[in-house]
Legacy VTK file of the C-alpha trace (Angstrom):
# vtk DataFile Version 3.0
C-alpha trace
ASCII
DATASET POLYDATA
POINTS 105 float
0.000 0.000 0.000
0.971 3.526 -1.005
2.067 6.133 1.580
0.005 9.249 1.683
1.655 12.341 1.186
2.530 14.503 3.365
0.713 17.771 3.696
2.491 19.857 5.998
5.930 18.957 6.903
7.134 18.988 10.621
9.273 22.082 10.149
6.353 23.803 8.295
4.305 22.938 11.265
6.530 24.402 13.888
6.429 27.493 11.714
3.047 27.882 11.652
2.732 26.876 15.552
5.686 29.830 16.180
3.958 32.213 13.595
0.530 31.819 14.977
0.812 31.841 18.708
2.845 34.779 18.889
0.040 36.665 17.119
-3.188 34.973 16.831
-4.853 37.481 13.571
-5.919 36.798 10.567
-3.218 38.474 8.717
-1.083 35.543 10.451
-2.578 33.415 8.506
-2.480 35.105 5.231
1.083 35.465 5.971
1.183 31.644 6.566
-0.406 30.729 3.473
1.556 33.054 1.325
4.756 31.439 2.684
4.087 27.990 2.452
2.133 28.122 -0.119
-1.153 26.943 0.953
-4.503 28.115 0.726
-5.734 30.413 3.963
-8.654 27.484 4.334
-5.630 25.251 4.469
-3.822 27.103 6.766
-6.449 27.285 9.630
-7.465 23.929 9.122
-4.508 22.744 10.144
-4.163 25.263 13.061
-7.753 24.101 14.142
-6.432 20.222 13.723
-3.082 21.383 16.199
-5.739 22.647 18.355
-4.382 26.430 18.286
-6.897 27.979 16.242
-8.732 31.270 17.904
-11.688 32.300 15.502
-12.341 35.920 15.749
-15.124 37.452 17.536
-17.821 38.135 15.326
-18.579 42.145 15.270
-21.269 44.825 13.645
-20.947 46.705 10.918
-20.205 49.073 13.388
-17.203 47.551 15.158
-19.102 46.413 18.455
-19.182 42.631 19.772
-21.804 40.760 18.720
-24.072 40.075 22.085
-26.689 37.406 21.757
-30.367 37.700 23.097
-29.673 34.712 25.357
-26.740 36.874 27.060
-28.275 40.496 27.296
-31.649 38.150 29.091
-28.777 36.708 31.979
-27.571 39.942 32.038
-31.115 41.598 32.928
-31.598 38.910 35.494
-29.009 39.082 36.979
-28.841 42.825 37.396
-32.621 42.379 39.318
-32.380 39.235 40.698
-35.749 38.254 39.006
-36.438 34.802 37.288
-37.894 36.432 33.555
-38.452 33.064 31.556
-40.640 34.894 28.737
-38.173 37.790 28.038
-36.108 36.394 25.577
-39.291 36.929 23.476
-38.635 40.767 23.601
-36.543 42.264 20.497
-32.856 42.435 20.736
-33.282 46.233 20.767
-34.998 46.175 23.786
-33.396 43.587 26.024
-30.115 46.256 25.117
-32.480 49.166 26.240
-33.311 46.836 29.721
-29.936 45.520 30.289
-28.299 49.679 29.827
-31.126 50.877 32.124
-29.618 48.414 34.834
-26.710 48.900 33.953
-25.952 45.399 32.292
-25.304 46.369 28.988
LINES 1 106
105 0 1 2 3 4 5 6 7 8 9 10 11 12 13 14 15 16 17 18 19 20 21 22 23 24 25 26 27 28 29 30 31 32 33 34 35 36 37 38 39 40 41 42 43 44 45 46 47 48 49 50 51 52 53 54 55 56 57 58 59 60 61 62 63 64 65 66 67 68 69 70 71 72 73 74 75 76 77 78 79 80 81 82 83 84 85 86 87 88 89 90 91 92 93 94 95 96 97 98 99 100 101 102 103 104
């Protein structure tokens, strides 16, 4: 039987380990892929595989995190110590209203 071939060689993998955890960004890992000449879907699939891989935090158009209804709701209840099952029904808008008013947000 055949041997596969090798994808990524060791050295090419320390590289990318050294390369990557010094600065975790996306531009990394253009960098990478322009170097070893590999795709940039390569590139973090293999970081993912080495378990290194940080995917960035989704943002707005704006800039701001990305908060989920589920969060601003623990946020409100925790801010008034009240049990609100229903309020994740609300609108996003509004939970962020709640949770600024108590100072959650």
């Amino acid at each position: 039987m055949a041997e596969k071939p090798v994808n990524y060689t060791d050295e090419m993998i320390s590289q990318m380990i050294e390369a990557y955890t010094k600065q975790p960004t996306r531009e990394t890992v253009n960098d990478l892929a322009r170097e070893l000449v590999k795709s940039e879907r390569s590139i973090i699939a293999k970081l993912s595989n080495l378990g290194i891989y940080q995917t960035p935090a989704r943002t707005t158009k704006s800039g701001t995190p990305i908060i989920r209804k589920e969060e601003l709701v623990c946020r409100i209840e925790d801010g008034t110590g009240l049990e609100l099952p229903s309020l994740g029904k609300a609108t996003k808008a509004d939970l962020q209203r709640l949770a600024d008013f108590f100072g959650q947000g």
